[in-house]
C-alpha positions as CSV (number, residue, x, y, z in Angstrom):
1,X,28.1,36.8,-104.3
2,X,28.3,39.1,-107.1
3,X,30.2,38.0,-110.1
4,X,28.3,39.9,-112.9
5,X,29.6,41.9,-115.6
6,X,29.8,44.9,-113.7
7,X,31.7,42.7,-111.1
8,X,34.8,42.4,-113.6
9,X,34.3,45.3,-115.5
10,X,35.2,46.9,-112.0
11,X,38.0,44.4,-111.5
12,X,39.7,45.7,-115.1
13,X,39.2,49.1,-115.0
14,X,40.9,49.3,-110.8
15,X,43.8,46.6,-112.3
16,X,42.5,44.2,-109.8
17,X,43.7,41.4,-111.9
18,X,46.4,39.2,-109.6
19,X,45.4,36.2,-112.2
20,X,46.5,38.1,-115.2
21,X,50.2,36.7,-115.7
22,X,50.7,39.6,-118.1
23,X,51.9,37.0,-120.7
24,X,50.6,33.4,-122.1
25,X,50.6,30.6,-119.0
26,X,53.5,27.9,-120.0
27,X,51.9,24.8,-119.7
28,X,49.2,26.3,-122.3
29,X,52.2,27.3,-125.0
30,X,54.4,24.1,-124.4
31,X,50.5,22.6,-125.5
32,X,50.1,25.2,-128.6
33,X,53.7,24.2,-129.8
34,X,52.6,20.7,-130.6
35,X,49.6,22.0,-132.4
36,X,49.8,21.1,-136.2
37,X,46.7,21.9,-137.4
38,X,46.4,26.0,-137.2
39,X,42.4,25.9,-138.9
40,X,40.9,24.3,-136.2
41,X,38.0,26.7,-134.0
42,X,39.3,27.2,-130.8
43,X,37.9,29.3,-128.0
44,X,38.9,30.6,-124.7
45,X,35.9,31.3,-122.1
46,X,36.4,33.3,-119.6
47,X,39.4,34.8,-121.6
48,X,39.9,38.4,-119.9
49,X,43.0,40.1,-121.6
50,X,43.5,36.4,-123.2
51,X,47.6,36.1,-124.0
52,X,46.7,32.6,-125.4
53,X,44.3,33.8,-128.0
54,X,47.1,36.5,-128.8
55,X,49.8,33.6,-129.1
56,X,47.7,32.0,-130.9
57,X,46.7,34.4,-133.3
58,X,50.0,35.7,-133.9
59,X,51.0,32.2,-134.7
60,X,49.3,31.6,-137.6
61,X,45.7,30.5,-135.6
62,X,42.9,32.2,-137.6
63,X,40.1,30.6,-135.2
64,X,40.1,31.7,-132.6
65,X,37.3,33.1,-130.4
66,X,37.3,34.7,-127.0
67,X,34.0,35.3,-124.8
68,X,34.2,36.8,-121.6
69,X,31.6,39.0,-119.6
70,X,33.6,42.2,-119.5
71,X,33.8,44.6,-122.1
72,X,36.8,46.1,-120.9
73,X,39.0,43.3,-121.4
74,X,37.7,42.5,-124.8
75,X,39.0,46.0,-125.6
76,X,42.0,45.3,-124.1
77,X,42.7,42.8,-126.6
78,X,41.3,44.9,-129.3
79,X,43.7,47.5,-128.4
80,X,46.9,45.0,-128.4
81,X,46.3,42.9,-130.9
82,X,44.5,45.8,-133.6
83,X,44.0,42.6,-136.7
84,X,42.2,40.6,-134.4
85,X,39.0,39.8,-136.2
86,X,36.5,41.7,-133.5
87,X,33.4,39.2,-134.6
88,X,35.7,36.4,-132.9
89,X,36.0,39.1,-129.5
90,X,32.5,37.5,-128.2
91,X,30.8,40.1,-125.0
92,X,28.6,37.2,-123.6
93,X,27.4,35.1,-120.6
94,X,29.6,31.5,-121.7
95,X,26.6,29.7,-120.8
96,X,24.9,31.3,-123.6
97,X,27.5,30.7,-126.4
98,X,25.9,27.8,-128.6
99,X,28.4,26.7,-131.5
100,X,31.1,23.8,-132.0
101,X,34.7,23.8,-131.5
102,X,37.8,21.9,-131.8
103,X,39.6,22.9,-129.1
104,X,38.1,24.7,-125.8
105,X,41.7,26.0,-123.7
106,X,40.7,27.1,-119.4
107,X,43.3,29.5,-118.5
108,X,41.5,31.0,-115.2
109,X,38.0,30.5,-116.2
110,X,37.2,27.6,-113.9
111,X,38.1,29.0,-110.8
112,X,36.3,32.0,-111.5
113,X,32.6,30.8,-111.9
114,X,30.7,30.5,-108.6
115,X,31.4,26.7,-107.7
116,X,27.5,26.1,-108.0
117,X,28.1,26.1,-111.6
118,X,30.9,23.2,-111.7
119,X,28.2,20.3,-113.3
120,X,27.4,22.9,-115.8
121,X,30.5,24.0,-116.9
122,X,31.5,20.4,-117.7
123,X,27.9,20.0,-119.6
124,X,28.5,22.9,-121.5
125,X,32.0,22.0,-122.6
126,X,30.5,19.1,-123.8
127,X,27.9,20.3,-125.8
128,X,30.4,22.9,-127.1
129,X,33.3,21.1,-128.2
130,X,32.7,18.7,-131.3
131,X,33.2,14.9,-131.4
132,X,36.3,13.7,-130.5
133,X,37.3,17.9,-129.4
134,X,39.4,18.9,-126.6
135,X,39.2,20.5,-123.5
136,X,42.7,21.8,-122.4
137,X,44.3,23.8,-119.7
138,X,45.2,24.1,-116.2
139,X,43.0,23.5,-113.1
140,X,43.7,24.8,-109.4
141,X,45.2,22.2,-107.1
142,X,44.5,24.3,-104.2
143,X,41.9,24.7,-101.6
144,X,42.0,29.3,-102.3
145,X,39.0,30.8,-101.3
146,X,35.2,29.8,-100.3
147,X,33.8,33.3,-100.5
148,X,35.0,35.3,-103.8
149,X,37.6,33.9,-106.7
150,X,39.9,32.4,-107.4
151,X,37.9,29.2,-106.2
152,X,40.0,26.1,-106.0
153,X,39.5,22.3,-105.7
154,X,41.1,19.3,-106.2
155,X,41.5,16.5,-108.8
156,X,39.2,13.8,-107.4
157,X,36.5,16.8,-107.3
158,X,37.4,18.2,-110.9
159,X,36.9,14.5,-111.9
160,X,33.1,13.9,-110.7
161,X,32.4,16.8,-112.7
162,X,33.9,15.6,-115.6
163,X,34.0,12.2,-116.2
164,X,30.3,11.8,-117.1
165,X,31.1,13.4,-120.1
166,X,35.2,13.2,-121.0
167,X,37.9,11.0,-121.7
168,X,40.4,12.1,-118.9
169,X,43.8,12.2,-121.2
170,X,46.1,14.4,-118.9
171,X,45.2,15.6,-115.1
172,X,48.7,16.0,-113.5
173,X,50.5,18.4,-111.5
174,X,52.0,20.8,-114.0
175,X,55.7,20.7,-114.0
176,X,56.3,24.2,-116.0
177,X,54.0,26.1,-114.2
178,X,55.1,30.0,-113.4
179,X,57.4,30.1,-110.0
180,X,54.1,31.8,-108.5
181,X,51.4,28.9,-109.1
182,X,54.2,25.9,-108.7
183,X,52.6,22.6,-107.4
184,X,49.2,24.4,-107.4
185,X,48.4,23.7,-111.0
186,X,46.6,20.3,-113.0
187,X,47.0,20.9,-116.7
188,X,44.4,18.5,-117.8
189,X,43.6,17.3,-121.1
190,X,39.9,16.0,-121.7
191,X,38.7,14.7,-124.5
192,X,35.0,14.9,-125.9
193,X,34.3,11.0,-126.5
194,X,30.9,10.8,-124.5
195,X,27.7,11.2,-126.4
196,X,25.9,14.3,-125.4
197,X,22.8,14.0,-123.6
């Protein structure tokens, strides 16, 4: 299964992007709305054309930082959001970020990596995100597909994978998801209170 750069470079250039909601996921900005502190680091893996980090951003949000694998989609951004600082547009493999955050938001990140890489992305998160940081955003509640993304999965999997190193806050059906992913969404909040091994 390919799902290298050239994989969704290829996806963004033929607009093969059904996950793209063309505008921030509500669940996320009902979250951001309750935000009060706008210095904290935040990042979004896996971002793609990233709507959050432009909410965000546009709403006062100075840290924010964006990895993905594709080039293309950090130019998208680029090209929308012109002030964006393009040090915080990051072209890398998220397994390879190393750095500390406050806040780490999954918006169609999850779902994306091969399913082999579930225990790691969990690690990771945890390494990443500083004590007491949060990881925040919406998880599939759907079975989907076995053979390419989006990959789904359910809460009592998501919560092997997670509880060795979170506090589970939040993992409930989302009630304000779009009309298109109703009753398939878990927006989940996890927080970072396990020491890192």
């Amino acid at each position: 299964m390919d799902l290298s750069a050239d994989f969704w470079n290829t996806k963004y250039k033929n607009n093969q992007i059904g996950w793209d909601l063309g505008e921030i996921s509500p669940p996320l900005k009902a979250y951001f709305e309750q935000l009060t502190h706008k210095n904290i680091k935040i990042l979004i893996p896996g971002g793609g054309n990233s709507y959050e980090a432009e909410w965000l951003f546009k709403n006062g949000f100075q840290n924010v930082f964006v990895v993905d694998l594709s080039e293309i989609a950090l130019k998208n951004i680029q090209q929308r959001i012109p002030d964006f600082p393009t040090s915080q547009l990051i072209h890398a493999n998220f397994f390879d970020i190393n750095n500390s955050f406050d806040l780490i938001v999954e918006q169609t990140f999850f779902c994306a990596i091969h399913p082999n890489l579930r225990a790691n992305y969990a690690k990771k998160m945890n390494e990443l995100l500083k004590p007491n940081g949060k990881l925040v955003g919406l998880l599939f509640d759907a079975k989907l597909n076995d053979n390419h993304p989006p990959f789904g999965g359910n809460k009592e999997e998501y919560k092997a994978y997670f509880e060795p190193y979170f506090s589970i806050e939040i993992m409930e059906n989302a009630f304000n998801s779009i009309n298109s992913r109703a009753g398939m969404e878990l927006f989940c909040v996890f927080k970072n209170t396990i020491t890192k091994t």
